[in-house]
C-alpha positions as CSV (number, residue, x, y, z in Angstrom):
1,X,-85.4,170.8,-46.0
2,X,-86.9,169.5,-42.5
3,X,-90.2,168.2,-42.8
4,X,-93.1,167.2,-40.5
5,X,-95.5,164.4,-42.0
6,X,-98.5,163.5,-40.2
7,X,-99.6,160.1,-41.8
8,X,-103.6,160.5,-41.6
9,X,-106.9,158.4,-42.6
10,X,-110.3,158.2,-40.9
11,X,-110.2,154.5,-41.5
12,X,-108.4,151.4,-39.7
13,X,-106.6,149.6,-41.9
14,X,-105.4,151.1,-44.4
15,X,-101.8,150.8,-43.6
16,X,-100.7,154.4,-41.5
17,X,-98.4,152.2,-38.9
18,X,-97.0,150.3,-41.8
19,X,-96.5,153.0,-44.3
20,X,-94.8,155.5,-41.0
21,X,-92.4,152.5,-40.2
22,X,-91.3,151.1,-43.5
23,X,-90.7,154.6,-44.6
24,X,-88.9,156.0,-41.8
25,X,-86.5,152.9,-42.5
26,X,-86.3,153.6,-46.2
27,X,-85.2,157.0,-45.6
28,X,-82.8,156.1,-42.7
29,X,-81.1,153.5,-45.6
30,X,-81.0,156.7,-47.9
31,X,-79.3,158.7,-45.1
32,X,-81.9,160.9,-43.5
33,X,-81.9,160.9,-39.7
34,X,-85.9,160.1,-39.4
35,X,-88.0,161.1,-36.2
36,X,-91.4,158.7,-35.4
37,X,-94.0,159.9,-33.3
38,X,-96.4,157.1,-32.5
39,X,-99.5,158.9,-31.4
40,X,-101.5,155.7,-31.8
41,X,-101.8,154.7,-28.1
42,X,-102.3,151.2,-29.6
43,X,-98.6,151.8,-29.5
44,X,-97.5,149.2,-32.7
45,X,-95.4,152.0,-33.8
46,X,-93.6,151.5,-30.5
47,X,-94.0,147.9,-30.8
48,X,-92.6,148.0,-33.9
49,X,-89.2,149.7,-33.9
50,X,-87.9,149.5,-30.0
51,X,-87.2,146.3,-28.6
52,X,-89.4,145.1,-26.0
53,X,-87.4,144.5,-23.3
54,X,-87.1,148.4,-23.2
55,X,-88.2,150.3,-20.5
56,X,-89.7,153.3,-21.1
57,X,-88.3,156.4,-18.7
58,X,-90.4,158.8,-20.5
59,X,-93.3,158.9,-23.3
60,X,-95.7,160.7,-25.2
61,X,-98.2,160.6,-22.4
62,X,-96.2,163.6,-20.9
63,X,-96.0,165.6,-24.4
64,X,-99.6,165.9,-24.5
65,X,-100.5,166.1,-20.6
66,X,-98.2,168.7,-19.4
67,X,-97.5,172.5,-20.4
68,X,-94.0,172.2,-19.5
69,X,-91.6,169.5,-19.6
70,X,-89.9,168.0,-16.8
71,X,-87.1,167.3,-19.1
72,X,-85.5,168.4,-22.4
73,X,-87.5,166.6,-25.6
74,X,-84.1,164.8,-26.1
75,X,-85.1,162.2,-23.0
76,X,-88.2,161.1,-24.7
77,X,-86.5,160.1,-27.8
78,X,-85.2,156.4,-28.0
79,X,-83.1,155.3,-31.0
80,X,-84.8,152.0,-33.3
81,X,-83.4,149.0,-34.0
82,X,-82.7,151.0,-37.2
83,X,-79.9,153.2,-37.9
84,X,-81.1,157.4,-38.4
85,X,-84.4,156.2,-37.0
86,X,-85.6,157.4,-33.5
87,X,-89.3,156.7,-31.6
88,X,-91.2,158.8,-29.5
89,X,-92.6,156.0,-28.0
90,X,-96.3,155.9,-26.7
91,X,-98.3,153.8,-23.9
92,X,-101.6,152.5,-23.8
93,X,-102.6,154.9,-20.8
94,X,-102.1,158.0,-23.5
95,X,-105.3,157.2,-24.5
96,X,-106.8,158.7,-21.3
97,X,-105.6,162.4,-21.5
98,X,-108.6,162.7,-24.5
99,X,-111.2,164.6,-22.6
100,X,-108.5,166.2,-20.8
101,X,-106.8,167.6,-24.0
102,X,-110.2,168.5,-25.4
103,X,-111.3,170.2,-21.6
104,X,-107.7,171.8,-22.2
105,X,-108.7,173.3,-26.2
106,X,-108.3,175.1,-28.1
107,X,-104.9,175.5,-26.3
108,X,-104.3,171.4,-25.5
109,X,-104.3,170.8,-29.3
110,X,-101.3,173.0,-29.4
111,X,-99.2,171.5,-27.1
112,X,-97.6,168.5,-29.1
113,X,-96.7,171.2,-31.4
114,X,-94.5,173.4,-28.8
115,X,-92.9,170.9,-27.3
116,X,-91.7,168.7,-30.6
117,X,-91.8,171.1,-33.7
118,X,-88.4,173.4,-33.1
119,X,-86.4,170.4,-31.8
120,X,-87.8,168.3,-34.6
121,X,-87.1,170.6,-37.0
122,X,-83.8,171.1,-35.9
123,X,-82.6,167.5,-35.6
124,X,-83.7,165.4,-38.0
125,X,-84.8,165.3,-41.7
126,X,-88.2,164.3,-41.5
127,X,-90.3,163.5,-38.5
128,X,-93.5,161.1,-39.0
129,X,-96.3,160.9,-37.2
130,X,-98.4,157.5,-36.8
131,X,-101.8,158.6,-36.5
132,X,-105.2,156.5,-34.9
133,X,-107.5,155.6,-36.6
134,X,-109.6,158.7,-36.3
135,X,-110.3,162.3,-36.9
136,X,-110.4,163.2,-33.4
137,X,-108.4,164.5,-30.8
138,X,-105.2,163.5,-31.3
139,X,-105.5,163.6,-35.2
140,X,-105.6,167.4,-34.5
141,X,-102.4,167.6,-32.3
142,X,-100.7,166.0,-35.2
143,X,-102.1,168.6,-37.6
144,X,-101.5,171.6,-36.1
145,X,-97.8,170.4,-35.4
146,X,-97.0,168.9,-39.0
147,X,-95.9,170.7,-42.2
148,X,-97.4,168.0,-44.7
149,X,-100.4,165.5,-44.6
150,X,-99.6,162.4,-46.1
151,X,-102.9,160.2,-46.6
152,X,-102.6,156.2,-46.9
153,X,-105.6,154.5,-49.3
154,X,-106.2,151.1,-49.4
155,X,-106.7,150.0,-53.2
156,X,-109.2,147.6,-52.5
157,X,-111.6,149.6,-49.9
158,X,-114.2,152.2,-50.9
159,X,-114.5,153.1,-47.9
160,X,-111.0,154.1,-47.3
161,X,-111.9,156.8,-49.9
162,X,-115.0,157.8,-47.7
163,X,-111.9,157.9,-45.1
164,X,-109.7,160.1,-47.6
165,X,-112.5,162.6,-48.4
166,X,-112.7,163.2,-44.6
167,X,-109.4,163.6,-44.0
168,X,-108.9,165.9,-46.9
169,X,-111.6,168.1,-45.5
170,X,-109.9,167.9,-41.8
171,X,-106.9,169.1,-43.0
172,X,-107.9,171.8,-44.9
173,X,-110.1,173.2,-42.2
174,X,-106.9,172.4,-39.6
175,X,-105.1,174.7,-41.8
176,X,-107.8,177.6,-42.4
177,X,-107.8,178.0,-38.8
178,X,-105.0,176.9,-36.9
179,X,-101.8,175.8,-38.9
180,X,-101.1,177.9,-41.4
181,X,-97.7,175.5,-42.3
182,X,-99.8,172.5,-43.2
183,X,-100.5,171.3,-46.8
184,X,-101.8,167.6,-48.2
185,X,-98.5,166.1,-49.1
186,X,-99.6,163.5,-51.3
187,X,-102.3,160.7,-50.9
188,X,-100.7,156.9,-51.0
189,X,-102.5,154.0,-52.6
190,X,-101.7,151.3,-50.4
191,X,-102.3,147.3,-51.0
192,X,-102.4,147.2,-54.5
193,X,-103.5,144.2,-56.4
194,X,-103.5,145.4,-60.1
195,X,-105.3,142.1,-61.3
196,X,-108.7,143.4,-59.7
197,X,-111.1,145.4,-60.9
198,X,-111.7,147.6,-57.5
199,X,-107.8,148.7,-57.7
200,X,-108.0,149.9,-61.4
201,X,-111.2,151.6,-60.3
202,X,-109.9,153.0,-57.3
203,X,-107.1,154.4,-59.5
204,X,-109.3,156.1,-62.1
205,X,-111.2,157.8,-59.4
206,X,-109.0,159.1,-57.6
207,X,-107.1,160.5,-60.6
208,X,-110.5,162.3,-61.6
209,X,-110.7,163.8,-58.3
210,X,-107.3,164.7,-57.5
211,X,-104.5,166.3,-59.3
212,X,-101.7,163.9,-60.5
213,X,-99.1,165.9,-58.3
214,X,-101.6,165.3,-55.1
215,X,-101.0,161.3,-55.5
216,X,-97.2,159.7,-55.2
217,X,-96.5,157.8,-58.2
218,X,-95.1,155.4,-56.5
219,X,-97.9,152.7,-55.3
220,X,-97.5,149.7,-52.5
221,X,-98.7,146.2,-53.7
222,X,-100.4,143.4,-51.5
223,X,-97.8,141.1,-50.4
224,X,-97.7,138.3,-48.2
225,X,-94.1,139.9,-46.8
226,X,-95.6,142.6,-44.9
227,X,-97.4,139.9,-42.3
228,X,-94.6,137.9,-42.6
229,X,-92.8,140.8,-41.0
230,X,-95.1,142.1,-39.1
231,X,-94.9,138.8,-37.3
232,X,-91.6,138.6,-37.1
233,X,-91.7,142.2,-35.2
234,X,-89.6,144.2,-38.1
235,X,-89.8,146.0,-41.3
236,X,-90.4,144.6,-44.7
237,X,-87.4,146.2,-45.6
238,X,-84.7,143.7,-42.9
239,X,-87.8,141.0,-43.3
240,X,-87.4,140.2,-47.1
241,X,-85.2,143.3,-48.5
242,X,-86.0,141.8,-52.3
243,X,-89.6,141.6,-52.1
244,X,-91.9,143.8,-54.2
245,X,-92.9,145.5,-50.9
246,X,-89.6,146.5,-50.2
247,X,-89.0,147.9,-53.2
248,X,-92.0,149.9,-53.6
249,X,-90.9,151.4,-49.9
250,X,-87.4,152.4,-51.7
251,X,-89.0,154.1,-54.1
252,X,-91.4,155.9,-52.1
253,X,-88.5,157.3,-50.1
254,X,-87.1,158.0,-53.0
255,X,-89.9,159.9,-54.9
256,X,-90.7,162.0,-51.7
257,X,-86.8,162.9,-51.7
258,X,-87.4,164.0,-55.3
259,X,-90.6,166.0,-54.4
260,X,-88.5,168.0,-51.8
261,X,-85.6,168.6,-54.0
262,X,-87.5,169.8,-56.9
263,X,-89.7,171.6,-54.0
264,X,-92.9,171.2,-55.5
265,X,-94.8,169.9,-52.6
């Protein structure tokens, strides 16, 4: 089953880039040919997984600015440093095209969804989308062109659940009355430190709140590895493939592979 994740939260720092790039690279190692869009036009998703020397012939600047293509989707894909994973890359100027995408609605916030969904479908396993750090514009073009939400929380932040709860609402309402495909995947509790008190409170709230098959099982712990590879320009999972981060990104991909098998996302 072909899947299109948006990877969404209302607040910065919770971890979308990280979680979109260590999972795609999970999967990949699992077999999965994995599709990132980085609509983040910080572009560290970009940043991330091409190398820097590349130059970019086409981006997502022109997925969300024109109604028709110039070229088949296939030019604006590049292939990672990773094996299975491919980058539609994005460039600082995307940020721009806003008031010209919300001048262009209710039609605009369609347009991602036309020009990537049927090739994306098509071609890889999963596709992930790496989301700003809003609920705006662009947050909305993902939506309306993704099957699934997945929702990052940081452990140690209430106000990444202030974040959740408005993301939650967005996606239902995206949903209601525009994309009748899309459903909250799971929500992902992110920078784990089980010896404090906010992360086992952060824990028993959301599990009051949410259903147990609305949160992954699978948690990702603070470690010092993620800025180490962050730093070094790669994934946690070529960084430091023993440490507790890596693992917990193997068994995410994991666990989601089992939620689509046993299809009860």
């Amino acid at each position: 089953m072909a899947a299109i994740i948006a990877i969404v939260n209302n607040k910065g720092g919770v971890g979308k880039t990280t979680v979109t790039c260590n999972l795609a690279h999970a999967l990949a190692r699992l077999g999965k040919r994995v599709l990132v869009v980085d609509l983040d036009s910080q572009c560290n998703a970009t940043a991330l997984l091409l190398p820097k020397e590349l130059a970019l012939r086409h981006s997502l600047y022109e997925v969300l600015a024109l109604d028709t293509l110039e070229h088949p989707l296939k030019a604006f894909l590049y292939p990672t440093r990773y094996d299975g994973v491919f980058c539609l890359a994005n460039v600082p100027e995307t940020a721009s095209l806003e008031p010209q995408v919300i001048l262009g609605a209710p039609d605009s916030f369609s347009r991602l969804r036309r020009h990537l969904r049927d090739y994306a479908l098509e071609n890889f396993d999963f596709t992930l989308i790496d989301n700003p750090p809003t609920l705006g514009t662009f947050v909305i073009c993902a939506l309306n062109s993704a099957d699934f939400a997945l929702v990052p929380v940081k452990a140690g932040s209430a106000f990444s659940v202030e974040g959740l709860l408005k993301a939650v609402r967005l996606i239902n309402a995206v949903r209601v009355q525009n994309n009748k495909d899309l459903r909250l995947l799971r929500l992902l509790v992110n920078q784990v430190d089980k010896r404090t008190l906010i992360s086992r409170t952060l824990a028993e709230h959301l599990a009051g709140a949410f259903r147990a098959d609305q949160i992954f099982h699978t948690t990702i712990p603070v470690n010092t590895a993620f800025e180490q590879a962050e730093a070094a320009g790669t994934t946690i999972l070529r960084h430091n493939p023993g440490a507790p981060g890596s693992r917990a990104f193997r068994d995410l991909a994991q666990e989601l592979l089992n939620i689509f098998t046993m299809e009860t996302v």
